[in-house]
N, C-alpha and C positions, 0 to 999 in steps of 0.2 A: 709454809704457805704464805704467801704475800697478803698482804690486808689491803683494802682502800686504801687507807692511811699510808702507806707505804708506797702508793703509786699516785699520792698527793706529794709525798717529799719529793721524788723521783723528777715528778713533771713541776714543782719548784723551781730544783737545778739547775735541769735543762732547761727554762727561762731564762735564770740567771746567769746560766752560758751563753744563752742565744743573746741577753744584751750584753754582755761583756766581750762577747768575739765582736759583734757587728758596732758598738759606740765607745767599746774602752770603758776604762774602769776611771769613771769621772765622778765627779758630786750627782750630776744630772741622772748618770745610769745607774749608779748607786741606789738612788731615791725609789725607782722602780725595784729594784733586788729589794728593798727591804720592805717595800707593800707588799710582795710577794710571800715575803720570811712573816711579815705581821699575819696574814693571812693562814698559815701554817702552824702558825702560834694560838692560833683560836682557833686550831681541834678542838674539840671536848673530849677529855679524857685522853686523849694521847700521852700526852707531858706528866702526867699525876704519878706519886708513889709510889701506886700498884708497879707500874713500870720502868720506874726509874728512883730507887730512894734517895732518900735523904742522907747527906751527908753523914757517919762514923760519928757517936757521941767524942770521938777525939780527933774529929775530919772540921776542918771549917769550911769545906768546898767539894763535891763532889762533881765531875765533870763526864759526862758520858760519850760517846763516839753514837752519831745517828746515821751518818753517812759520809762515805767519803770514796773520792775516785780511785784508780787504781794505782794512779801516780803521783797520790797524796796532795791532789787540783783543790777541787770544789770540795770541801766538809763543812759540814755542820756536824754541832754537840749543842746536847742542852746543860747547860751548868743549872746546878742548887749549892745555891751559897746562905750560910746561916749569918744571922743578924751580926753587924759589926765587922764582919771580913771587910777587909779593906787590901787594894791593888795600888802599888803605886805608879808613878806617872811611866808611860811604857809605850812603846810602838808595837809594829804588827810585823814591817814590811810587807804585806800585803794587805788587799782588802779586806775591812771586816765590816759586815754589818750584825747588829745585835736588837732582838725584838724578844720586849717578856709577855712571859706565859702567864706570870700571875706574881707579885711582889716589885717592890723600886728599885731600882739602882741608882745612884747618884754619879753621874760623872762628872768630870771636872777636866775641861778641853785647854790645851796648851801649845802656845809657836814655841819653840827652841830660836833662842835670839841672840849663841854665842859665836854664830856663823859656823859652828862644827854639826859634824854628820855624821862621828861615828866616836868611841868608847872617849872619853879622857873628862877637863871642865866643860861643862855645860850649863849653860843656864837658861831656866825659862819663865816663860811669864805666861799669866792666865788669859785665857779668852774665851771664856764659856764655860754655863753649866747646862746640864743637860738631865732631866729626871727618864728614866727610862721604865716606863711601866707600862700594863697592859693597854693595848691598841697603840701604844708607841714604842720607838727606839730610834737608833743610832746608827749611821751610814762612815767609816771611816775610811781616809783613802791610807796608803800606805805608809806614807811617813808622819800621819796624824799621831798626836802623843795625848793619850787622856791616863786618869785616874779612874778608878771605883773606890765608892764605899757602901755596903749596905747600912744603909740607916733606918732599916722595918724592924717589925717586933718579931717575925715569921722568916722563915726561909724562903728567897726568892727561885723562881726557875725559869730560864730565858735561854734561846735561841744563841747561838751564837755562832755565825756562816761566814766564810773566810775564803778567800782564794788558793789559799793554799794551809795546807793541815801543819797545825799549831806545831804537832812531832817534826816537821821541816824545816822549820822558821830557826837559822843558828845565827841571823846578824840582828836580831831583835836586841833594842837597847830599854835599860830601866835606867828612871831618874831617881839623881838621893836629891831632892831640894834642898838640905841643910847644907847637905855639903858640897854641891854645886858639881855634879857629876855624873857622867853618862858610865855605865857599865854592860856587859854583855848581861842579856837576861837568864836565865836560868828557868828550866819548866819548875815549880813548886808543885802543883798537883799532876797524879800519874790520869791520864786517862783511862776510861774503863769501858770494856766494849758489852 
């Protein structure tokens, strides 16, 4: 049986289709998707433990599947990340925006400034931070490169809406900073439906 709740994510979505078909996947229409996603995100009780736990005492991140199209389009998942997980610098190739539920995330925004686009040296340099916490978050377009770190005492849980499902994404790149280099990303946590 469907909930409310369930016919709030739904009618989400399809907002955030209806602006991504009609303005493109811009900074500008971004910004609308992710009032939309904040908004989603202050359920009450939706997001909480009872229905989604907390990471594995040997899990640093648990990621869950909330919805997604049939052809692997529009998903969201709520991730709960325990204190200290940290992501390093990474793309999407597609859009993502991300809105918490309740704890911070820290991001750290970055240009790629070796003139490269795809696996080998890369290097890049900061240009933004960004706290991501309840009533806010983060709008990225697709070849946006950030970091995470959790830096709370508690496990965070946050929205995380994407144009296309994370299990699709095979040309996503991760940065090593030290060693000045792009490489193909690899999924670390399995998702869980």
């Amino acid at each position: 049986m469907r909930s409310d709740n369930d016919a709030m994510i739904d009618a989400m979505v399809e907002r955030a289709r209806a602006i991504v078909t009609s303005e493109g996947a811009t900074r500008a229409s971004l910004s609308k998707v992710l009032d939309a996603l904040k908004k989603l995100a202050a359920l009450p009780g939706q997001w909480n433990a009872a229905n989604y736990a907390d990471p594995e005492p040997n899990e640093r991140q648990a990621r869950y599947l909330v919805r997604s199209d049939d052809d692997q389009g529009f998903t969201l998942y709520l991730n709960v990340m325990r204190p200290g997980n940290k992501v390093p610098p990474h793309n999407h190739t597609t859009w993502a925006c991300i809105a918490a539920v309740e704890g911070s995330e820290h991001n750290t925004l970055y240009d790629r400034v070796d003139g490269g686009t795809g696996p080998g040296p890369a290097k890049l340099t900061v240009t933004g931070e960004v706290e991501v916490r309840p009533g806010e978050g983060i709008a990225l377009l697709a070849n946006d490169i950030h970091s995470v770190e959790i830096r709370s005492e508690t496990p965070i849980r946050h929205l995380h809406f994407y144009g296309k499902a994370l299990e699709a994404l095979t040309e996503r790149l991760v940065f090593d900073l030290e060693a000045g280099t792009a490489q193909p990303m690899k999924m670390a946590v399995a998702t869980k439906r």
